[in-house]
N, C-alpha and C positions, 0 to 999 in steps of 0.2 A: 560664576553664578549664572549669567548670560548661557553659557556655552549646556551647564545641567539641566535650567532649563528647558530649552531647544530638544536634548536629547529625552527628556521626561514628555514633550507634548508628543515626540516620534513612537516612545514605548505605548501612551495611551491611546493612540490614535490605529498604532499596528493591534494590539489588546482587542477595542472595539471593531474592527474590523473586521481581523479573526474570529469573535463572537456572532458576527452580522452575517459569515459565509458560512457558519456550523464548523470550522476549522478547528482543532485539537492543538494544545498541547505532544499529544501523540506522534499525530502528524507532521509536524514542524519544529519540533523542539522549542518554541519561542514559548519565553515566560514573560516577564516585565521586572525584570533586575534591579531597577533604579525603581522602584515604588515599591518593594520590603526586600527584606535580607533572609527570603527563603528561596529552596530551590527543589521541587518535587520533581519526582521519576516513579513511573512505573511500569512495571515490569513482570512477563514479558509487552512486546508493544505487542505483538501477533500470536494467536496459540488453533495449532489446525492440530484437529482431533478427531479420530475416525471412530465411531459410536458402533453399539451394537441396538436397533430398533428395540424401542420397549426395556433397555436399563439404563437406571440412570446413573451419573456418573458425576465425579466432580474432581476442581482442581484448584490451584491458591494462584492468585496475583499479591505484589508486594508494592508496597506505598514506600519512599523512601524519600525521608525529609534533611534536609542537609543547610537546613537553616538552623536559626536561632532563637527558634520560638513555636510552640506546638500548633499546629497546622487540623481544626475541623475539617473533615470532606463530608459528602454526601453520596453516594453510588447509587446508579440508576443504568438502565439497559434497555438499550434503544434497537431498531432494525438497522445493519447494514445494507444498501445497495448502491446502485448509479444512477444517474438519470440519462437522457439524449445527449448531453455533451461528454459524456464517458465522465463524470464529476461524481465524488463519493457524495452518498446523502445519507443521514443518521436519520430516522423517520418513526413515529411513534412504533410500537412495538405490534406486529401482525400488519400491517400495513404494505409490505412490500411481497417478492412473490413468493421466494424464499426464505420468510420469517424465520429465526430462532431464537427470537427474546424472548416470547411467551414462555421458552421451556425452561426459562435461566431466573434465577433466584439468588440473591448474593446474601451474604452472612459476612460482617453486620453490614446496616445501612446508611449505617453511620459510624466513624470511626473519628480516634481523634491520632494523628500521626507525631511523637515528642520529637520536640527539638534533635538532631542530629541523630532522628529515630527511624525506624521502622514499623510499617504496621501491615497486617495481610487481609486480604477479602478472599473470601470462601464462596466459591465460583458453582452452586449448584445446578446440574441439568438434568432435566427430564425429559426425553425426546419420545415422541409418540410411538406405536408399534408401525404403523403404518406407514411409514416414508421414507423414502429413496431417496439417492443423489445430495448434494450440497445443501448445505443450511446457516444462516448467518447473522451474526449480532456485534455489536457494539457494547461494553460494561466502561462508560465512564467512573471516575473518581472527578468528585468540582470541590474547589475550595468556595467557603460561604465569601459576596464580594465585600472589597474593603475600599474604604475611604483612601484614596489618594493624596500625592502631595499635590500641588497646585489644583488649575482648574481649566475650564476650555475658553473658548473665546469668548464665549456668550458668558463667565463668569458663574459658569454652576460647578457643581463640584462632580468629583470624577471616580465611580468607582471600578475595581478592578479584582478579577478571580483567576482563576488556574483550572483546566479542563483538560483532563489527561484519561485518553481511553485503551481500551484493548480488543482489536478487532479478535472476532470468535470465527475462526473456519470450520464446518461442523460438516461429516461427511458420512451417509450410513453403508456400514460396512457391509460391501459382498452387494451393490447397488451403484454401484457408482456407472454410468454408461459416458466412454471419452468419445469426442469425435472433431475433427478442427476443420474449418474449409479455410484454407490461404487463397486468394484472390489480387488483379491489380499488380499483377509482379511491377516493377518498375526496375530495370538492373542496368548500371552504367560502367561500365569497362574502366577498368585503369589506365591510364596514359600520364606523359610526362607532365599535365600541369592538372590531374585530378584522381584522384582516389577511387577507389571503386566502391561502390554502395551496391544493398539492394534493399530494396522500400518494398514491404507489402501491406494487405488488408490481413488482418489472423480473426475471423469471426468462431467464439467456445460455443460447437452448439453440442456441447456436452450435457447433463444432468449436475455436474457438480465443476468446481472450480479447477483454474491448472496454471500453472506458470511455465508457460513454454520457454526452451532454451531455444532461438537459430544460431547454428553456424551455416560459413561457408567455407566449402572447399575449393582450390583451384586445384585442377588436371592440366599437364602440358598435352603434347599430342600423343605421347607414349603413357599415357595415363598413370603417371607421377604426381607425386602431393606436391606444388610447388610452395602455398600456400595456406594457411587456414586465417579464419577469423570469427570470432565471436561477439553476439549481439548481446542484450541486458537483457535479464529475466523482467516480467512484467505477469500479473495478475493477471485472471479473466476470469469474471463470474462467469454463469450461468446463461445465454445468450446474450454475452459480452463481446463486441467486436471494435476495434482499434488498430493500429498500425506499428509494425517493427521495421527495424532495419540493421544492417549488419556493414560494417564497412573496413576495408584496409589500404592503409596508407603507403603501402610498398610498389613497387615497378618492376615490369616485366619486360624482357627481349620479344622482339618480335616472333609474331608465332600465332597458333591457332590454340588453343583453351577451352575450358570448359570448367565453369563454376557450377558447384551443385552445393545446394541449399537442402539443408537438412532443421527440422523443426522437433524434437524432443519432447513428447509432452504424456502428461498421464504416465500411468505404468506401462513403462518399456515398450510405449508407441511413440510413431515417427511419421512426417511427410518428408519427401524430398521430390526436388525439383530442380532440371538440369537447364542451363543460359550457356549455349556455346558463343564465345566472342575470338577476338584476332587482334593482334597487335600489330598494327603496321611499323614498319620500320621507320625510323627519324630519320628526314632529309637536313 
């Protein structure tokens, strides 16, 4: 009893917290397990969709309850963006600089999701004639909150909800303008007691969003592939800037090299950037 306890103040306390950063369900997967015997998803969690100016368009998310007991939500749509510390922020809708909650309308506004059921929201948009490049929202589902078991220290009682969203990437077609500046290379050669990395700055001064891929290549001195390696993909709004790196764990014989850094982004555009290094020989 001791022990469900203990894990029940951990679940309400991560719950409240997560509600106090703006943090999702979505985002983290974290429900609150041990305070009901429901378990929602929705789905998809991302949907990027290239618009044509001035029609509008729509599409369905699904609610999926996998509990044992029918689940009220409420749906509302908020702005996506970042702030100064590269942190997602959910923000009243027109607010931010690339808004596109104003143009979203969901059907219904409320829903009731059955036990071990399914239910869908009807994702309407209406994008203006006028705009170019990226565009962005948030369409939460919340469970209304509910009385918990126990209580907090101070003896008040503890309630608890569900908050599951679906980031909107909205892009107007035949508008899009990509463009990357990489900066701050930082590149460290391979050797017997470390890996080879390379760290940079990836600042999107694009008009719409991009998920750059890096690799790296190594060249020996007869310009042979002796290696490659791959970095994570990672978001970037719209004067979005942040940091990647790519790194490999393998060893090389002495010799002279050249690592070239290649950055994939947008349609069928590329940076690349050449580190020549040297492998001294082990004494």
């Amino acid at each position: 009893m001791m022990k469900r306890r203990r894990l029940l103040g951990y679940w309400t306390r991560a719950a409240r917290l997560l509600r106090a950063l703006g943090m999702t369900g979505m985002l983290l997967g974290i429900a609150a397990p041990l305070l009901r015997a429901q378990s929602l998803a929705l789905a998809p969690a991302q949907v990027q969709y290239t618009f044509k100016p001035g029609q509008p368009f729509q599409f369905d998310l699904s609610v999926s309850n996998k509990g044992n007991s029918p689940v009220a939500l409420r749906v509302s749509v908020t702005d996506f963006w970042y702030n100064e510390k590269n942190e997602k922020t959910f923000s009243a809708p027109g607010s931010s600089p690339r808004s596109a909650a104003n143009w979203i309308e969901s059907v219904p506004r409320q829903l009731t999701v059955p036990a071990a059921g399914t239910g869908q929201v009807q994702v309407l948009v209406t994008p203006p004639l006028k705009v170019s490049g990226g565009y962005y929202a948030v369409v939460f589902v919340e469970s209304k909150p509910e009385l918990s078991e126990g209580t907090t220290a101070e003896k008040k009682a503890v309630y608890t909800n569900m908050r599951l969203g679906s980031l909107i990437l909205l892009s107007a077609e035949n508008t899009e303008e990509y463009k990357i500046e990489v900066s701050d290379a930082v590149f460290t050669a391979p050797s017997a007691d470390q890996a080879m990395k390379l760290d940079f700055a990836l600042f999107n001064q694009s008009n719409t969003h991009v998920f750059p891929q890096a690799t790296v290549a190594i060249l020996n001195s007869s310009h042979e592939l002796i290696a490659k390696a791959e970095g994570e993909k990672q978001r970037f709004l719209p004067g979005q800037k942040s940091r990647l790196s790519v790194s490999w764990a393998g060893t090389l014989p002495a010799g002279s090299y050249t690592a070239i850094l290649t950055v994939l982004y947008g349609l069928d555009k590329n940076y690349t950037q050449q580190f020549p290094f040297t492998v001294a020989a082990a004494h």
